[in-house]
N, C-alpha and C positions, 0 to 999 in steps of 0.2 A: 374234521371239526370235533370237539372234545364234547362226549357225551353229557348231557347237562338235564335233561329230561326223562324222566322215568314216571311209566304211569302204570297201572295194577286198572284194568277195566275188563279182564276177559277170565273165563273157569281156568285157561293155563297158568295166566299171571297168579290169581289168586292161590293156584296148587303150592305155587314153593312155599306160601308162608304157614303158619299154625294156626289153628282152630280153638278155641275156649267154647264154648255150648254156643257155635256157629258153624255153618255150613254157607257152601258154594255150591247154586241152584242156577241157572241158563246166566253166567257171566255174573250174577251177583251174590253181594253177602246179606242174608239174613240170619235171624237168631234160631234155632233147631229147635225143634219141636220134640215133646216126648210124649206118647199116647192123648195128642193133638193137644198140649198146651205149651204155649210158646216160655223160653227162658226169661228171666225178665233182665238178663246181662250179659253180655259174652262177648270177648275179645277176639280180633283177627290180629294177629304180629305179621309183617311182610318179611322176608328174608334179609339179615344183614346184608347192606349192598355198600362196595368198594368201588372209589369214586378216585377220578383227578382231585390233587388239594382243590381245596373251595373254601370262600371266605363267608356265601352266603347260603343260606337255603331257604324256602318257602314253599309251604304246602296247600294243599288244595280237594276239594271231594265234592262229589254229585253224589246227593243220599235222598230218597222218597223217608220224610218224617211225617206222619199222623198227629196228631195234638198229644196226645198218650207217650211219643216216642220223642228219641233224639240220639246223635251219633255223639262221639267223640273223638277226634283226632289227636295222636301224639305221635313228639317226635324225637328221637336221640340220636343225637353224632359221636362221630368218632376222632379225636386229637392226642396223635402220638401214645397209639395202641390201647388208649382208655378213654370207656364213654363216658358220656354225661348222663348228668339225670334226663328221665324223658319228662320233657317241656309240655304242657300243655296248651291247646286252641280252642279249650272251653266247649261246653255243649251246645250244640248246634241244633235247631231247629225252626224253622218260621213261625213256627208258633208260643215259641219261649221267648222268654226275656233274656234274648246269648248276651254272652258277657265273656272276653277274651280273658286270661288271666292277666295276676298281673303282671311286670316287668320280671322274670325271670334269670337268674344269672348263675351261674357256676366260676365261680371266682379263678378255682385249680387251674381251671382251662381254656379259660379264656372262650369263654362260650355267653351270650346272655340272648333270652327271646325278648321280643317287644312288638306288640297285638300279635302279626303275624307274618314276622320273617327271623329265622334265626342268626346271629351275625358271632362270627368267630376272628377274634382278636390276636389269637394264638400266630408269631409268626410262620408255621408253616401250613396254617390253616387248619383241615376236616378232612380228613379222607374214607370217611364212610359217615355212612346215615342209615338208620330204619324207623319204620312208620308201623305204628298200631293203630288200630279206632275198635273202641268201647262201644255198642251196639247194647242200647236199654229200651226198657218200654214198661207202663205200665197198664197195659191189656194186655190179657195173658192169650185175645185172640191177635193178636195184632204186631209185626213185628216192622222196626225198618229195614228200610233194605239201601246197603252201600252199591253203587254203581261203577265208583272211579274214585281212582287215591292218587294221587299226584304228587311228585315231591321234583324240586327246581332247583338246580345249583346254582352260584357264581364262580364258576372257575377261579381261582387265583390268575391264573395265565390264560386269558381269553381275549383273544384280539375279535370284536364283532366284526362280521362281513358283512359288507354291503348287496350283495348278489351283482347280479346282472339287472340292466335298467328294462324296466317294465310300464307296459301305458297302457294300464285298465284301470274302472274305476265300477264299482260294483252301487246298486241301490240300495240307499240305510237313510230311515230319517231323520233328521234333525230337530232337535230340540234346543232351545234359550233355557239355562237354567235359571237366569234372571226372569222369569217368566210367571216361574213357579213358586210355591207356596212361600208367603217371605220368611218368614217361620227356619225354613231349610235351605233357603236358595244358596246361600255361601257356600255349603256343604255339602252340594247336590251334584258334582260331577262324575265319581264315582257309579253311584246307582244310576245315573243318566244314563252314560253310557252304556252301561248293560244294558237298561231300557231301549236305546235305541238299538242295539244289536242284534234283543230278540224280536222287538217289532219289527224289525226286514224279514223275519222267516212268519211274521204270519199274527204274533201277536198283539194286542190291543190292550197294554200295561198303560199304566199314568208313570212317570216317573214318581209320584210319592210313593204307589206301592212297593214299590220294589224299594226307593229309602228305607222305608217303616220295616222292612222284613231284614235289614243288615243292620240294622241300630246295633252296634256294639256299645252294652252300658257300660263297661268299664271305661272308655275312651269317650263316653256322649259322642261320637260323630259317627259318618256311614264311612269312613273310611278303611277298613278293614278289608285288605282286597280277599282273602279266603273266604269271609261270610258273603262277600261280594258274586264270588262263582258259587258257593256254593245255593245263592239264592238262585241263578238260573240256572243250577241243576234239578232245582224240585220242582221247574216248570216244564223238566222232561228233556234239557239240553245238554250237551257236552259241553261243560266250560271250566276251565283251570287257569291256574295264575301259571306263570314261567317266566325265568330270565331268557331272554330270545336277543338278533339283530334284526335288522332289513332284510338279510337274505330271507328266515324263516320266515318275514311278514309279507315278504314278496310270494314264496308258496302258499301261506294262505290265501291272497288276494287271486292267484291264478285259479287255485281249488276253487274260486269264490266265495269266499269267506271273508269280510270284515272283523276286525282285530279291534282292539283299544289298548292306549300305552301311559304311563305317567312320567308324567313332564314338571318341569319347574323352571319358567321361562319369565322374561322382562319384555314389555313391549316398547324401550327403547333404548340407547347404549347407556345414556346417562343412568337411569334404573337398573341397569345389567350391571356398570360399574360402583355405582354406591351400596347393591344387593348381594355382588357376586351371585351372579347369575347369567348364563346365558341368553343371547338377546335373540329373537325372534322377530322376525320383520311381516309384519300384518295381524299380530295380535295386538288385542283392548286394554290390557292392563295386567298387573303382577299375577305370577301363578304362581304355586307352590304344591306339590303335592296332588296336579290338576291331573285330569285322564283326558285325554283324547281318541275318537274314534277315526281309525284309519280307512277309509272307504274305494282308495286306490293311488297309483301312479301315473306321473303324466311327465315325460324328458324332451328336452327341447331338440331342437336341428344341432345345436351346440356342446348337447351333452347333460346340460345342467340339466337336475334330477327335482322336481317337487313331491309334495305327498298332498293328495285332497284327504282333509281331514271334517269330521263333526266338531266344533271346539263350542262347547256350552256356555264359554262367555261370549255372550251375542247377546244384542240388544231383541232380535227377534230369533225365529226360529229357521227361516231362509240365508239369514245374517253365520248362521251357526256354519254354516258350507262356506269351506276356506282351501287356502292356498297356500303352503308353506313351503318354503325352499327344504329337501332331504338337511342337507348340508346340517343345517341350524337345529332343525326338532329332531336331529342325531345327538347332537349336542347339550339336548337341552333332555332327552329320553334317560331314564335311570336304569332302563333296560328293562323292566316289569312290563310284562302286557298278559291281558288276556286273552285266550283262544276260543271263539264259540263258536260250536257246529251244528246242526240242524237236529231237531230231535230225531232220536233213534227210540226204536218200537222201545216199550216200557211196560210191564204188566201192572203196576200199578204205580200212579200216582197221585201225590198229597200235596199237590200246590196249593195256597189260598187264594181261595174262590170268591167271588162276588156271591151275594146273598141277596135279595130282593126285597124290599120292604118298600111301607108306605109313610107316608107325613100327613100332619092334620095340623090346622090350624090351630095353635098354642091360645094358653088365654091372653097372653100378652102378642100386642103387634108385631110382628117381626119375629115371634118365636114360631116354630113347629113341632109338634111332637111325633114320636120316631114309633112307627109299629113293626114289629118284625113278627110274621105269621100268627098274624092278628094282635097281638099280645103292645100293649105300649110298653116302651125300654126306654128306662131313665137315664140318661150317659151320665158315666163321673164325670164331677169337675176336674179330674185331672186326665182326661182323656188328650188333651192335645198337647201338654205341658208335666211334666216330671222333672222335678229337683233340676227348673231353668233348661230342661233336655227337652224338645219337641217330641213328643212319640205319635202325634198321630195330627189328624188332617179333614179338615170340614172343606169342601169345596164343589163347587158346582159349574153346570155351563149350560146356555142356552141352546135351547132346540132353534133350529135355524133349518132353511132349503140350500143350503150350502155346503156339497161335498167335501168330505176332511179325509185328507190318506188312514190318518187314526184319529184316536181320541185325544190324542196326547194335544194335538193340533189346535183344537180348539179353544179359543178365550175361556178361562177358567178363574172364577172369582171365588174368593174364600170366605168361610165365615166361622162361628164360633160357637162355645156350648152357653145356655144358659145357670141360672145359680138350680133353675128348675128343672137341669137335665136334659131341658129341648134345645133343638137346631136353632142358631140363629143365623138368618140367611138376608142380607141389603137388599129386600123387594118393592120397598117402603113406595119408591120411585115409579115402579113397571106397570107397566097395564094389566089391568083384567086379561086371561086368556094368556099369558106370557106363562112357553112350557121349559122346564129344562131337568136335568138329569143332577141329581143329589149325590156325593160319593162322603161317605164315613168310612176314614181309612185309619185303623191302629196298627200298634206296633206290633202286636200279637195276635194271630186270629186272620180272620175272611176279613173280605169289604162290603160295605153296606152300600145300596143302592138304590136310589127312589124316584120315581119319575115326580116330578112334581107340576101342577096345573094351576096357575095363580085364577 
């Protein structure tokens, strides 16, 4: 099989390439320090690396960012012994406002990026690639630290393999992205699926956080699969984008590991044929651009191959557990998927964290006002809404005697800011003594969280 994946996560990897005022410390990059104050820039370059032609590539990275800090990922190929400029994937951190650049192109060569896959037009493709990332900060105690650089080819000449037929299916929950915030729901497969990925090892994510932390403003949408892994890497996980087949998806699922892949499928011939699109038999409606999570395989006495999948257009969140014939979501797969592995020890990490706060009754009915250690906090009115872009998320869900695997699971009702800065929350209705749990989710930053007691 033609070498298509290369990844930089260990002090070896990291040796062959060059240092700018950083150092490689137990497997990862941070910025060097000199008579203990940290640089506030410095570059890692990976070693030029010589590839099969390839028409595509796509990169990826697990970086620990602080609010002070952020990485930067770049990339340059190589077409008929001259590179390109190196491309950029914008700064990256959960606590910024990322923002991919924009459409990038190199005319000469047939080369142009757009959000985050490079695509080379040239007819006899790329036959090399190297990856740098820009390591900033401004706390001169405080450095980030790169874990994992990833970079994905598309072979020109790649015939995917199907593997050998396999009948496991691994536990990962399900979530309806029609469920969730309506604000996002169209555009929530993406961060879904991650969500539900890392909640099989143990997490208790809402799928808007993890939306809110991929917002790519240049694109207003969370589909950017780079920011995408790189958001569960700063929850402590190994996750990268790659062009992959069945067979690689089949050795994750035996390792145990659930996968997610992006599709663009029709749920019926007629749609399949007026879309051009492949048609898919037991999906709800058009997809485009959609992810799905792979949760295992199941082959019949006869041969034929299915894949149980999480597919987030579902009416509910049990509805999301589905049944696809191999055959068709081969078909219908662009060949991107993501890889996530269970966290691996971490000296430090800089996820966004929930925060704890209170509410008090507003002077208006139906408002609240927001304390965070002790102190009232006015929210902006553009807390949920930005130039028609959703960045953030009021929502809540009742305390109940009723066991939920997560939180994601739970009935979740939305609400909105006031002109006066406070929550407003549809209690109008509920009894005295009705308890539930308050989430103020941005695009930047921790989540807010408030027990509330009507």
């Amino acid at each position: 099989m033609t070498e298509n994946l290369f990844l930089w996560n260990s002090a070896s990897a990291f040796a062959r390439g060059t240092f700018e005022h950083v150092t490689s410390t137990q497997n990862t990059l941070t910025l060097a320090t000199d008579d203990g104050c940290t640089a506030l820039i410095g570059c890692f370059t990976g070693e030029e690396t010589r590839t099969a032609p390839f028409g595509a590539l796509i990169a990826s990275w697990n970086a620990d960012t602080s609010p002070s800090t952020a990485v930067d990922v770049q990339v340059r190929v190589l077409v008929e012994d001259t590179w390109s400029a190196w491309m950029h994937y914008g700064k990256w951190s959960p606590f910024l406002a990322r923002a991919s650049a924009q459409p990038q192109e190199t005319a000469e060569n047939g080369v142009a990026m757009h959000t985050d896959a490079v695509r080379i037009t040239a007819p006899c493709g790329a036959c090399g690639f190297q990856l740098r990332v820009f390591l900033s900060t401004g706390d001169l105690t405080f450095s980030p630290t790169v874990r994992l650089l990833c970079a994905s080819i598309r072979p020109r000449q790649w015939l995917r393999e199907g593997g050998v037929s396999l009948h496991r299916a691994v536990p990962v929950p399900s979530y309806s992205q029609t469920l969730r915030n309506p604000a996002l729901a169209q555009n929530l497969s993406n961060p879904i699926a991650i969500t539900m990925l890392m909640n099989r090892w143990g997490e208790d994510l809402l799928p808007e956080e993890v939306a809110h932390s991929t917002l790519d403003y240049t694109t207003g949408n969370h589909n950017n699969r780079s920011f995408t892994a790189a958001a569960a890497g700063c929850y402590g996980y190994e996750c990268f984008v790659c062009y992959a087949d069945f067979a690689g998806i089949k050795k994750e699922l035996k390792n145990g590991f659930s996968c997610a892949i992006c599709v663009n499928y029709a749920p019926d011939l007629q749609t399949a044929d007026a879309e051009n699109l492949p048609f898919v038999a037991g999906t709800s409606c058009t997809a485009k651009g959609h992810t799905l999570v792979i949760r295992g395989f199941e082959t019949r006495d006869d041969g034929t191959e299915y894949v149980l999948v999480n597919d987030s257009f579902a009416d509910t969140d049990s509805a999301a557990q589905r049944r696809y014939l191999l055959c068709e979501v081969n078909a219908a797969w662009d060949g991107v998927a993501y890889f996530l592995h269970n966290k691996q020890y971490t000296q430090t990490l800089c996820a966004p964290a929930r925060i704890c706060a209170s509410l008090k009754s507003g002077e208006v009915p139906g408002e609240w006002a927001l304390f965070v250690k002790g102190e009232r906090t006015s929210l902006p009115l553009d807390t949920l809404v930005k130039n028609d872009v959703c960045t953030g998320t009021v929502c809540y869900a009742l305390r109940d005697e009723h066991a939920y695997a997560t939180t994601a699971h739970k009935r979740f009702y939305y609400g909105s800011i006031s002109q006066n800065g406070n929550i407003v929350l549809d209690t109008q209705q509920m009894p005295v003594g009705t308890k539930m749990t308050v989430f103020i989710i941005r695009e930047t930053g921790n989540t807010i969280v408030a027990e509330l007691k009507l």
